[in-house]
C-alpha positions as CSV (number, residue, x, y, z in Angstrom):
1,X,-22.5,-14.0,-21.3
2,X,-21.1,-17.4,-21.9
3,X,-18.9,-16.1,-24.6
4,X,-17.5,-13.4,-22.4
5,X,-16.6,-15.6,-19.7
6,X,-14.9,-17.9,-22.5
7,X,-13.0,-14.7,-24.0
8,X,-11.5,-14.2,-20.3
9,X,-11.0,-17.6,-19.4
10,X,-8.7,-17.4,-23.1
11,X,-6.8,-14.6,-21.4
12,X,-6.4,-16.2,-18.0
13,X,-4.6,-19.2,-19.8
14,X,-2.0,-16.8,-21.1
15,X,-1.6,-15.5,-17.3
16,X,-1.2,-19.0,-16.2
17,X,0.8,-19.7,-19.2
18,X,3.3,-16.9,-18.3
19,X,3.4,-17.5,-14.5
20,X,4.5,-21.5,-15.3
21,X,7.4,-19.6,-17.0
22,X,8.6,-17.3,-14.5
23,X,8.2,-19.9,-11.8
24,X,11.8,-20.9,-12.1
25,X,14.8,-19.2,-11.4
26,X,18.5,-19.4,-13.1
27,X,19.1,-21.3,-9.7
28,X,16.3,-23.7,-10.5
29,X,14.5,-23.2,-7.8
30,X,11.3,-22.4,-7.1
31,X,9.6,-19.0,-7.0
32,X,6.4,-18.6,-4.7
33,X,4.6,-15.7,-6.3
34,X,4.4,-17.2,-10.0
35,X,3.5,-20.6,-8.4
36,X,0.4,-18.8,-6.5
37,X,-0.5,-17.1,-9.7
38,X,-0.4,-19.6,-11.8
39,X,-2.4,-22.3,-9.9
40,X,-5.1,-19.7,-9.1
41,X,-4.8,-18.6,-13.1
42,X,-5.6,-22.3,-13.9
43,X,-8.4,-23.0,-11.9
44,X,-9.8,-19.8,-13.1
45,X,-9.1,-20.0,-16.8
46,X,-10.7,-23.9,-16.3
47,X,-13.2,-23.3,-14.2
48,X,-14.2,-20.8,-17.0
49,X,-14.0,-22.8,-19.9
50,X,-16.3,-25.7,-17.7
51,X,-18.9,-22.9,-17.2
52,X,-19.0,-21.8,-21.1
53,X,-19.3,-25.1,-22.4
54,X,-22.3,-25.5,-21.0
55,X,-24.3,-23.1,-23.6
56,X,-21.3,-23.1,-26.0
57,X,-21.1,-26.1,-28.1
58,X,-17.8,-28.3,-26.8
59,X,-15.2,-28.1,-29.9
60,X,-16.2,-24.5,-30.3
61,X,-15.2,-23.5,-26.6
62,X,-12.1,-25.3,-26.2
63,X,-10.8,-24.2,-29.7
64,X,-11.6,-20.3,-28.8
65,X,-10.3,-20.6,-25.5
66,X,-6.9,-22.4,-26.6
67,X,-6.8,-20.0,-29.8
68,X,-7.2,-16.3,-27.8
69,X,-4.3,-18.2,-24.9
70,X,-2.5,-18.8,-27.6
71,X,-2.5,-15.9,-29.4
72,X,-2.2,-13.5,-26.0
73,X,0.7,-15.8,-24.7
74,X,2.4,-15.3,-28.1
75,X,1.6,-11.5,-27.7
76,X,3.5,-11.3,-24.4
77,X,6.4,-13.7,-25.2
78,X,6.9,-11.4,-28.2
79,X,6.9,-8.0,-26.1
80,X,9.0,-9.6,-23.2
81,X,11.4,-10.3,-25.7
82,X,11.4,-14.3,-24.8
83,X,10.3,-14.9,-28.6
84,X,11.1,-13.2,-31.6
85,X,8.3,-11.1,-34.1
86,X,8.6,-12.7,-36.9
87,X,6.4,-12.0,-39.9
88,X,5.2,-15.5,-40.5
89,X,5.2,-16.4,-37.1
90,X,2.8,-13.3,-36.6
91,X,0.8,-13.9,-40.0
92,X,0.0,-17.3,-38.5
93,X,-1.1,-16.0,-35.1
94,X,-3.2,-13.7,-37.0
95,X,-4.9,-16.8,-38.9
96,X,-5.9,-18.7,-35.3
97,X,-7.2,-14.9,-34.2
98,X,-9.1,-14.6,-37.5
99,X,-10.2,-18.5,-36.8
100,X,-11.5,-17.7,-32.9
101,X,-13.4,-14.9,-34.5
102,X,-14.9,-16.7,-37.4
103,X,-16.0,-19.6,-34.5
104,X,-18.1,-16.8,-33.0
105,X,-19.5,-15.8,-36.0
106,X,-20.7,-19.4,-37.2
107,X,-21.6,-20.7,-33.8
């Protein structure tokens, strides 16, 4: 269970991740919605990661919870258009993926 809770936590980081980003406007200022989202997305994706580490071994959890944010924030930067697809850029993305997974495996 602990590892499911970490695997959504991961995901809830890109959510916060991507509401940070759409908080401001062109204007600069401040948009409500994205602010809402991300503090509850933060406190989530924490609180989350504070409830796995307590079966899952410290480094473990925080390098599987920063590597599936990482790679799902990447995802959606690359389908909103915001960051280019590159190949190396997605090789690499692949390597943390294949790096959370092999954490599972070994832990």
């Amino acid at each position: 269970m602990a590892w499911i809770i970490l695997i959504l936590s991961g995901a809830l980081e890109a959510v916060w991740a991507a509401a940070l980003h759409r908080t401001s406007q062109a204007t600069g200022r401040r948009r409500l919605v994205p602010g809402l989202v991300f503090l509850v997305a933060v406190l989530a994706s924490t609180g989350g990661l504070a409830v796995a580490m307590q079966s899952i071994p410290t480094g473990t959890a925080y390098a599987v919870w920063v590597g599936v944010g990482v790679v799902l924030t990447s995802a959606y930067a690359n389908i909103t258009k915001v960051e280019r697809a590159t190949t190396a850029r997605l090789l690499l993305l692949g390597g943390i993926a294949a790096s959370v997974v092999g954490l599972k495996l070994v832990a």
